[in-house]
C-alpha positions as CSV (number, residue, x, y, z in Angstrom):
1,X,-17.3,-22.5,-3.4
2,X,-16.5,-22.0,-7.2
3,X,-13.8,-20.3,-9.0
4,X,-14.4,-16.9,-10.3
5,X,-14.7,-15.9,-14.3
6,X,-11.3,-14.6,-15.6
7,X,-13.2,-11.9,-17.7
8,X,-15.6,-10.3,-14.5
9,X,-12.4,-11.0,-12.1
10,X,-10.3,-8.8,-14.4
11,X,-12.5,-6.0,-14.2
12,X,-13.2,-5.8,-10.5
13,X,-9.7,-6.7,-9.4
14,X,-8.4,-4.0,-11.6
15,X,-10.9,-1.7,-10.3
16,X,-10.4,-2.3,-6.5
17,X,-6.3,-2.1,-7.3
18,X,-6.7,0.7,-8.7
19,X,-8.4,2.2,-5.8
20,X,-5.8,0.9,-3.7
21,X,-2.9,2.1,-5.2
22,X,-4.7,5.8,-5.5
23,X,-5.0,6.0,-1.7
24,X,-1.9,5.0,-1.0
25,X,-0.4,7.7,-3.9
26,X,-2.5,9.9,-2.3
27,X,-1.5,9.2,1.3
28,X,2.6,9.2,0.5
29,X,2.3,12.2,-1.2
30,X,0.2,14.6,1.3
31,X,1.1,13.1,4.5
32,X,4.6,14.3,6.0
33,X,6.5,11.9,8.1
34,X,8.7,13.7,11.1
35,X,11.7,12.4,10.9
36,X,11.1,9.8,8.7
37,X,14.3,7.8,9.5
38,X,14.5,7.1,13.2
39,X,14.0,3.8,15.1
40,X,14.1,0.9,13.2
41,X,14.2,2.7,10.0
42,X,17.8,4.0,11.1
43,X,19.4,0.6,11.1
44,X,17.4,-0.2,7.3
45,X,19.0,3.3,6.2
46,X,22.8,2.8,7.6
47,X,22.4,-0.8,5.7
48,X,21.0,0.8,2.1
49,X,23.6,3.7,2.3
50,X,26.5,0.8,3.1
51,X,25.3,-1.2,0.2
52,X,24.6,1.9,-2.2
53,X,28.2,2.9,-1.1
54,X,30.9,0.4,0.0
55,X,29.3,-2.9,-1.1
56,X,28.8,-4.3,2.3
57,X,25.6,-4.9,4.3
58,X,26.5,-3.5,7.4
59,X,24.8,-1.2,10.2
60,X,27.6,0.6,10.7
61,X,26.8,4.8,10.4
62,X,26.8,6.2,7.4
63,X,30.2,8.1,6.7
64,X,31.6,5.7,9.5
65,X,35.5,5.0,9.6
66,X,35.3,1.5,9.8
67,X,32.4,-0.6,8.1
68,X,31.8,-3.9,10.0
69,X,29.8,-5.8,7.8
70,X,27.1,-7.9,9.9
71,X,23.6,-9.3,9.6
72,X,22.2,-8.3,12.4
73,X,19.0,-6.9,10.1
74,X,17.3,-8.9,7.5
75,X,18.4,-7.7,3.9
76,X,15.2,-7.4,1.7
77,X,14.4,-4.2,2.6
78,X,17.6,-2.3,2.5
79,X,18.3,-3.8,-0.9
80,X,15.2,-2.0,-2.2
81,X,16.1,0.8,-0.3
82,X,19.7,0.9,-1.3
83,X,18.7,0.7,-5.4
84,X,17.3,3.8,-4.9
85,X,19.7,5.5,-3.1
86,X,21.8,4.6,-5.9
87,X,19.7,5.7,-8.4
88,X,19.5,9.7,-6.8
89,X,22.0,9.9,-4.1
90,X,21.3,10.5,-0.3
91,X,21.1,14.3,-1.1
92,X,17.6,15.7,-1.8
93,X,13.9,14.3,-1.6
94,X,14.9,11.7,-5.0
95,X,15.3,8.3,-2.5
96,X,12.6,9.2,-0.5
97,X,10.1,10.1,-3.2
98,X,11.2,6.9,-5.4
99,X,10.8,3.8,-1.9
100,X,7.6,5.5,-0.8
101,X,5.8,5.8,-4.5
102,X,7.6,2.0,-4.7
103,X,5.7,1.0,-1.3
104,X,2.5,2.5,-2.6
105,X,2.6,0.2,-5.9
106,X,3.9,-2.7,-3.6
107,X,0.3,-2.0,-1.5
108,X,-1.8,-2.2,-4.1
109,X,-0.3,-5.5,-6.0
110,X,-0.6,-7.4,-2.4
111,X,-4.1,-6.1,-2.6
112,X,-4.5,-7.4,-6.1
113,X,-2.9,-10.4,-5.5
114,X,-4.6,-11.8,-2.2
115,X,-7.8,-11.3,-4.5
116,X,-6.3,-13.7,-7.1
117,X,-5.9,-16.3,-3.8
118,X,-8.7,-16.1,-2.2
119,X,-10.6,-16.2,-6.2
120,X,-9.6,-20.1,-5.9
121,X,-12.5,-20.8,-3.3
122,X,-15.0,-17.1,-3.2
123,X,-17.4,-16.0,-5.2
124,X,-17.2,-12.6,-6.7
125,X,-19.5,-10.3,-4.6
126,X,-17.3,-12.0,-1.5
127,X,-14.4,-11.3,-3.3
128,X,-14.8,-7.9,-3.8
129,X,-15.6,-7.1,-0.4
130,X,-12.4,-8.7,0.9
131,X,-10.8,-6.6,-1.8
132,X,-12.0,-3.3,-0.7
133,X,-11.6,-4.2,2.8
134,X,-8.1,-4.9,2.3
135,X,-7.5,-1.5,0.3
136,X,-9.6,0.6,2.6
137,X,-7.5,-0.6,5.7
138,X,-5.5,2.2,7.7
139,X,-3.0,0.2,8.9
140,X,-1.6,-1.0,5.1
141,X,-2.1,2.5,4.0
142,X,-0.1,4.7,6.4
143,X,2.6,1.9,6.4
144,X,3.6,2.8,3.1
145,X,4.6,6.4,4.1
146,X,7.5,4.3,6.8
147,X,11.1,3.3,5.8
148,X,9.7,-0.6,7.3
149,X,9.8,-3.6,6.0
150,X,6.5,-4.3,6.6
151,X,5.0,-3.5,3.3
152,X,7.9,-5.3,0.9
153,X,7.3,-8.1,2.9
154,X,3.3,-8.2,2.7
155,X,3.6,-7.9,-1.1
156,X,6.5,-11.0,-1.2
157,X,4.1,-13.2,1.4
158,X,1.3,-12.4,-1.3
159,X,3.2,-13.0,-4.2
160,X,4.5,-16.2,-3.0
161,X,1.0,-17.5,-2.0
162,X,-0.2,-16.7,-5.5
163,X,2.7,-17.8,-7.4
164,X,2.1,-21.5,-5.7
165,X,-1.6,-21.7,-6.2
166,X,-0.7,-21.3,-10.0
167,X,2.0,-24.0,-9.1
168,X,-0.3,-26.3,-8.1
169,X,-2.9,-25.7,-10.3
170,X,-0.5,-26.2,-13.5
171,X,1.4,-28.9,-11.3
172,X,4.8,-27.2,-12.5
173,X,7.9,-27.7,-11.1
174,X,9.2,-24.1,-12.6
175,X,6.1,-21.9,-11.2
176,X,7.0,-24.1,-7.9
177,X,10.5,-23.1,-7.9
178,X,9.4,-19.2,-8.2
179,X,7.2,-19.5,-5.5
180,X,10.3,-20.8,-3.6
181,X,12.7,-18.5,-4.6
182,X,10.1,-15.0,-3.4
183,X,9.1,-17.4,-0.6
184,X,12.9,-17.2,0.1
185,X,13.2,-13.4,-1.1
186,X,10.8,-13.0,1.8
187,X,12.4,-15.0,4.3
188,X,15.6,-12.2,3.7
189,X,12.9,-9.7,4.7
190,X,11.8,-11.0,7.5
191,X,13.7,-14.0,8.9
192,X,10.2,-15.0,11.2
193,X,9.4,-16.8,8.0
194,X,11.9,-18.9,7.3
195,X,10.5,-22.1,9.3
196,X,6.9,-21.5,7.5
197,X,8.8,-23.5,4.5
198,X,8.9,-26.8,6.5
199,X,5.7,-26.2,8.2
200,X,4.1,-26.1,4.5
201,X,5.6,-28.8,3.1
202,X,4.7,-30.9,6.5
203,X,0.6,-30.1,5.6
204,X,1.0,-30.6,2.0
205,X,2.7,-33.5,2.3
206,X,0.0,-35.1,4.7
207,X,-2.9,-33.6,2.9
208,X,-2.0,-33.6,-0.6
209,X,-0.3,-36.5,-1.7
210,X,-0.5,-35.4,-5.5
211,X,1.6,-32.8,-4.8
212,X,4.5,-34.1,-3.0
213,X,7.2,-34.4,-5.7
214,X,6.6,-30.3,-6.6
215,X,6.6,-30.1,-2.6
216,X,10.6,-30.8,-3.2
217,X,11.1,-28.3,-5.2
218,X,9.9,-26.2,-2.7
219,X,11.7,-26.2,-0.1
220,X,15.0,-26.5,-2.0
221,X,13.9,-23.3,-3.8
222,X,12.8,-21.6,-0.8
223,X,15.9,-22.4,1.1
224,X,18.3,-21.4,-1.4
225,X,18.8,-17.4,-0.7
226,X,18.2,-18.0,3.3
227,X,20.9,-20.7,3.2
228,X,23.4,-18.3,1.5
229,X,22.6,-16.0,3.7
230,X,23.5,-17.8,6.6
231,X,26.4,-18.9,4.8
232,X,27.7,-15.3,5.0
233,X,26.8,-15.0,8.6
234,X,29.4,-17.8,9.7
235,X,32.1,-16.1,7.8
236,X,31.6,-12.6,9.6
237,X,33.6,-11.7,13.0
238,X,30.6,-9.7,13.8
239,X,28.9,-11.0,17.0
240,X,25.4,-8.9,15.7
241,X,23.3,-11.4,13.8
242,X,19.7,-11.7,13.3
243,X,20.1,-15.3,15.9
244,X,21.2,-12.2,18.6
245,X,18.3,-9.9,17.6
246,X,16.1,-12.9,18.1
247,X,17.1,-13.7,21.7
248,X,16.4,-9.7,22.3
249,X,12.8,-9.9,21.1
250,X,12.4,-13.0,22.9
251,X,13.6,-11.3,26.1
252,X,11.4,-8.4,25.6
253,X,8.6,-9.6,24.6
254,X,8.6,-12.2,27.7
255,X,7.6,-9.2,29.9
256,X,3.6,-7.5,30.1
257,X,5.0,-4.1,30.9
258,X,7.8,-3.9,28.5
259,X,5.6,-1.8,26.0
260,X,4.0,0.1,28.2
261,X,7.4,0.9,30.2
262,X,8.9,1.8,26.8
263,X,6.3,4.4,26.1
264,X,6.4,5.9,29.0
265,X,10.5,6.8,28.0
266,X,10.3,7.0,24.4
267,X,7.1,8.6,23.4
268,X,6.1,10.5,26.5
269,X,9.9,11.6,27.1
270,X,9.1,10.9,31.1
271,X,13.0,9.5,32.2
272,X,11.0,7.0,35.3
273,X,10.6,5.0,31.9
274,X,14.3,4.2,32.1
275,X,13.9,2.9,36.0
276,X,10.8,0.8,34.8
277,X,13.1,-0.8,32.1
278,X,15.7,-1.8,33.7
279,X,15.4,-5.0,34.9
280,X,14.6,-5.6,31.3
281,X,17.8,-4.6,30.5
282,X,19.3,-6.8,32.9
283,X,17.6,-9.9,31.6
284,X,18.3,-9.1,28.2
285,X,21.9,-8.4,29.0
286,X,22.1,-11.6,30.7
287,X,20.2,-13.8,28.0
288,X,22.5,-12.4,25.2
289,X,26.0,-13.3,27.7
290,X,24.7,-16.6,28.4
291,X,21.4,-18.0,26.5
292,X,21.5,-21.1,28.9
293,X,21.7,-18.6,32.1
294,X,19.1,-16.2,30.8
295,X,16.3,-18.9,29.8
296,X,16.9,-20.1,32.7
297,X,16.2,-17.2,34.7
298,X,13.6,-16.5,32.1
299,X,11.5,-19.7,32.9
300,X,12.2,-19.2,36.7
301,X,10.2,-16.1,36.3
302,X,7.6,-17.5,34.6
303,X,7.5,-19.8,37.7
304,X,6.1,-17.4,39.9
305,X,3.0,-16.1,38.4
306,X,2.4,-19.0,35.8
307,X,-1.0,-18.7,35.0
308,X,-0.5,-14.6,34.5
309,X,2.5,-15.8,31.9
310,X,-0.2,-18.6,30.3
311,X,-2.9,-16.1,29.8
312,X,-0.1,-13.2,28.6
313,X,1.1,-15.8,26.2
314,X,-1.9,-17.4,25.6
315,X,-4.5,-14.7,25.2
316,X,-2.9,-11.5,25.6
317,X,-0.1,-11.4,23.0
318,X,-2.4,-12.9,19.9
319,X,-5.1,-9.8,21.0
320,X,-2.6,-7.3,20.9
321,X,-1.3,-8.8,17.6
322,X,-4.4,-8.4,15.9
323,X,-4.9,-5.3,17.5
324,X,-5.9,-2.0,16.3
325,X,-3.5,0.7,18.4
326,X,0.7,0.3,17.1
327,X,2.5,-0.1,20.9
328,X,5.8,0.4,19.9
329,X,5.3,3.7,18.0
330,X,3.3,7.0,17.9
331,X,0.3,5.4,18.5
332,X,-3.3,4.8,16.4
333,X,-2.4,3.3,12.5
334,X,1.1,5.5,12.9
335,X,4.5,4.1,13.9
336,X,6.0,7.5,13.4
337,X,4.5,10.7,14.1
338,X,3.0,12.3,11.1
339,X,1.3,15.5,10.5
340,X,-1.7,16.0,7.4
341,X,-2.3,12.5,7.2
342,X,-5.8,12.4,5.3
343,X,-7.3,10.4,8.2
344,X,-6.9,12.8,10.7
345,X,-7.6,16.0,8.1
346,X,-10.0,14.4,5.9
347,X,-13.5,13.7,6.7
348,X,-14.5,10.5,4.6
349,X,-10.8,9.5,5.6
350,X,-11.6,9.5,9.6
351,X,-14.8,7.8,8.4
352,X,-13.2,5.1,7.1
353,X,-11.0,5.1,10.0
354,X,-13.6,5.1,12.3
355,X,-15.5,2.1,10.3
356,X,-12.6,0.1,10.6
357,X,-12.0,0.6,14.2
358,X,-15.5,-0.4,15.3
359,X,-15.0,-3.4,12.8
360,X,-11.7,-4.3,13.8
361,X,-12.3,-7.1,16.9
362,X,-14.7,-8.7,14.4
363,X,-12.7,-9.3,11.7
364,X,-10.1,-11.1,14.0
365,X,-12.8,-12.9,15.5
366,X,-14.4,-14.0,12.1
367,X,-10.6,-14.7,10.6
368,X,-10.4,-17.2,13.4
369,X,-13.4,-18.9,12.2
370,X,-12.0,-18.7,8.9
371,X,-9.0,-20.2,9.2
372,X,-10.9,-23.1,10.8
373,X,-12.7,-23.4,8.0
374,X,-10.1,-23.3,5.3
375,X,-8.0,-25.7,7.4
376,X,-11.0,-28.4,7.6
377,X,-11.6,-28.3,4.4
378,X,-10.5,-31.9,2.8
379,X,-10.1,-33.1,-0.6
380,X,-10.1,-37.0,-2.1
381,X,-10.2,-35.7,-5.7
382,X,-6.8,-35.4,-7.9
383,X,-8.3,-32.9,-10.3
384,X,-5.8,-30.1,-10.3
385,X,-7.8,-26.9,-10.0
386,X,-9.7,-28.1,-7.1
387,X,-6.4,-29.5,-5.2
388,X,-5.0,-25.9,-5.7
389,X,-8.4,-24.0,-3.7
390,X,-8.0,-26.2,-1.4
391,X,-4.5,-25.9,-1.0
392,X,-4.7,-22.1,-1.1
393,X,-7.0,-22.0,1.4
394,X,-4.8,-24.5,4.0
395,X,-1.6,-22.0,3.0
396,X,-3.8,-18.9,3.7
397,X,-5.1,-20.1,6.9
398,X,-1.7,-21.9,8.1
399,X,0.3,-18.6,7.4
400,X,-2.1,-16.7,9.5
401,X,-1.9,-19.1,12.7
402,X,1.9,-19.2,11.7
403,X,2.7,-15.8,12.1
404,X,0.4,-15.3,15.1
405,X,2.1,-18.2,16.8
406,X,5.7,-16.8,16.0
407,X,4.9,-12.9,17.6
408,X,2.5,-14.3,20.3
409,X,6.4,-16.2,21.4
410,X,8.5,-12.9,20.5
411,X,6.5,-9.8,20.5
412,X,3.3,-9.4,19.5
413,X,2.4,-5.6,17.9
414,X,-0.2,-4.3,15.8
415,X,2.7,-3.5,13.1
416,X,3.9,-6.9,12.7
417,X,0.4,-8.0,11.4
418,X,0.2,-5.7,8.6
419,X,1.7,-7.8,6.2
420,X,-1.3,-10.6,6.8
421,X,-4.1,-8.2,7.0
422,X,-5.3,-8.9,3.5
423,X,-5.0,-12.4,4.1
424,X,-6.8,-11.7,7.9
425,X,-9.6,-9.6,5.5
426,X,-10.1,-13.1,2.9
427,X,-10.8,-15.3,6.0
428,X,-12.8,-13.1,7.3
429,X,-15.0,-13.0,4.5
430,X,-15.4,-16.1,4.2
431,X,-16.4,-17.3,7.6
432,X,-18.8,-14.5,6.7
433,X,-19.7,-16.3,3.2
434,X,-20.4,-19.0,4.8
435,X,-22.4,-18.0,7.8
436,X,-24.9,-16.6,5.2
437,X,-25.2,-19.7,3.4
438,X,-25.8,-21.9,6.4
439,X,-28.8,-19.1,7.2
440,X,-30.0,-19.3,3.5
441,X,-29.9,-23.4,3.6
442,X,-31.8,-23.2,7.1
443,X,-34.4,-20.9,5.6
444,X,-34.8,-22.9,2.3
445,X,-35.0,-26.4,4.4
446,X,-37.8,-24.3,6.6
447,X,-39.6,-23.1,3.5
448,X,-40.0,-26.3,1.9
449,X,-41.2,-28.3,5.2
450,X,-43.7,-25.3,5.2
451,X,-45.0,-25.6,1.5
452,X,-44.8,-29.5,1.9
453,X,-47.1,-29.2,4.9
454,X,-49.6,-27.1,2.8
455,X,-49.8,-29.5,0.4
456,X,-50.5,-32.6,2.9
457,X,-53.1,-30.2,4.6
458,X,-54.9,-29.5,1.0
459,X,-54.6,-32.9,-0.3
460,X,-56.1,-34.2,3.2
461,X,-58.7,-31.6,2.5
462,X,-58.3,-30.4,6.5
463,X,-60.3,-26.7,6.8
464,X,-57.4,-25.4,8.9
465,X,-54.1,-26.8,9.1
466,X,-53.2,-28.1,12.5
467,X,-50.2,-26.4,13.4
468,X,-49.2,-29.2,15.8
469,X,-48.6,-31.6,12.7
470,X,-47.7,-28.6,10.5
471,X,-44.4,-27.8,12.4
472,X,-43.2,-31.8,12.5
């Protein structure tokens, strides 16, 4: 695997952004969200219009009395959201037009910048087709049109991976320290990634022993903003922190039929949803009153059908991670319903749709055997751009079995993998890379017994060669 030319890179890359960001421009801008801030995207907005407004993060209503400040939702997003609200008001299309435009640049740079990753150990042509995969896919695309964190936190993932390749590379503790500092940005989006600093420096620290004094810099870096953060949380009187959300996602996602039991009440409006959920409730009650009592009842549970909780845990919840249908929302690529979204009205737009369905299973498949290739990789040598593709790679591959690891213990959904898709696209590719060179060494190595066997068989002047000896 070599590095790519700067000069051909800059081209392609810029081309295949480019691409990216006009489907996404194009997507925001024809496709109408109903009710564009409901669900999740409620809580992000009451936290934006608190911040834009009274200076506290809080999920309090907008226009409420009394503003409880609280950290029950991670802060990244509603920042972003919040500087735009600022900027135009809540009054009119202004904010909404300014964070989905911003989401649809956001898209495009993670596209650009998983390219300038996964350069460290592809070839071009492989490359590219990781590039277009990853612009082409559905999934990144509508999300940009959602008031989610999902795409903020794919582009700060993204960033931080390329920002410590370049670390690496120029062994500099200042590039380290920016990697830290968005690793930590990202964190504040989404809190799942806080333990991912340690679980880095661990591997680097075993595998890389050039690197270990930068590795320091690292983690302080990265645990800076998270730290404060949790500073704050001690201080509040508020009982709803992101710790509580935590043991909720634990409790639900400990149960097969919780998504399907929630569909049944929230998208198909049928109230025997509510019946089906509430034992659920119960146990989630219970596990937020008393976390001792409720894992407890929890693992008691488990107890009776283990193996159905081993395969759930086990197979079930990675599949559905890495799956192609969104659970806990409208359904297909959507998490909200939507109406003239290009592909359901355009026809090259359900033809890409339709590609990437059928190719969906495989890509997982061939990112698995990816990842174990990128993590087997091993290095002796101390020259510095060769330590940093390999170390891209390991940091590629370990987020990927990081994150499905976390939401395989929590809840696994097809939304919560959007954010690694690109990176799930560059492993992909290059199991597939090297699948096609294994083929091409076996047919060279065949080719040249073959020829070899034609020249024994001339020099031996034989009138026919005996194909006995001939295949030896």
């Amino acid at each position: 695997m070599h590095p790519v030319s700067n000069k051909r890179l800059a081209w392609i890359a810029a081309g295949i952004t480019l691409l990216a960001l006009a489907l996404r421009w194009y997507f925001v801008t024809v496709t109408v969200v109903i009710s564009p801030i409901r669900g999740d995207a409620i809580q992000y907005f009451a936290c934006a219009w608190n911040l834009a407004y009274h200076g506290v993060f809080s999920t309090s209503a907008p226009h409420a009395a009394v503003v409880v400040p609280d950290s029950f939702r991670d802060p990244g997003f509603p920042a972003l959201l919040a500087i735009w609200l600022k900027l135009f008001g809540d009054h009119g299309q202004g904010w909404y037009a300014g964070i989905l435009r911003t989401q649809a640049l956001l898209g495009a740079l993670t596209v650009l910048l998983v390219m300038l990753v996964g350069r460290r150990w592809l070839s071009l042509p492989w490359l590219a087709a990781a590039g277009v995969l990853a612009a082409l896919w559905p999934h990144n695309i509508a999300m940009t049109a959602d008031l989610l964190t999902e795409t903020l936190f794919g582009f700060l993932c993204a960033l931080a991976l390329w920002l410590l390749t370049v670390a690496l590379e120029k062994r500099s503790r200042a590039w380290m320290a920016a990697a830290g500092l968005v690793l930590g940005c990202a964190s504040l989006t989404n809190a799942m990634l806080t333990p991912f600093f340690l679980l880095l420096a661990v591997v680097f620290f075993w595998r890389a022993k050039p690197l270990r004094r930068l590795l320091i810099v690292l983690l302080i870096s990265a645990a800076l903003l998270p730290g404060l953060w949790q500073v704050r949380g001690l201080t509040l009187a508020s009982h709803d922190s992101a710790q509580r959300r935590a043991l909720i996602n634990l409790v639900q996602g400990s149960w097969p039929a919780y998504h399907e039991d929630w569909r049944i009440l929230v998208v198909h409006g049928n109230p025997h949803g509510a019946v089906l959920l509430k034992p659920i409730d119960a146990s989630q009650t219970q596990m937020l009153a008393s976390p001792a009592a409720g894992f407890k009842a929890m693992f008691a549970r488990f107890a009776t059908q283990p193996w159905r909780y081993v395969v759930w845990y086990v197979w079930h919840k990675p599949v559905a991670l890495w799956g192609w249908n969104i659970r806990m929302g409208q359904g297909d690529i959507y998490e909200y319903p939507v109406v003239n979204s290009p592909f359901m009205t355009n026809p090259i737009g359900r033809l890409i749709a339709a590609l990437c369905y059928a190719l969906n299973r495989w890509i997982a498949v061939a990112a698995l055997a990816g990842v174990m290739l990128l993590l087997w990789r091993r290095t002796t040598t101390h020259d510095a751009a060769a330590l940093a593709a390999k170390a891209a790679g390991w940091a590629t591959a370990l987020l990927l079995l990081y994150a499905t690891l976390i939401y395989a213990i929590f809840q696994a959904e097809p939304r919560y993998a959007i954010p690694f898709r690109g990176f799930e696209m560059l492993t992909a590719i290059t199991a597939l890379a090297a699948l096609t060179r294994w083929v091409a060494a076996r047919r060279a190595a065949t080719s040249t017994k073959s020829r070899a066997c034609d020249v024994r068989c001339e020099s031996e002047k034989e009138p026919e060669r005996d194909p006995a000896r001939c295949s030896e």
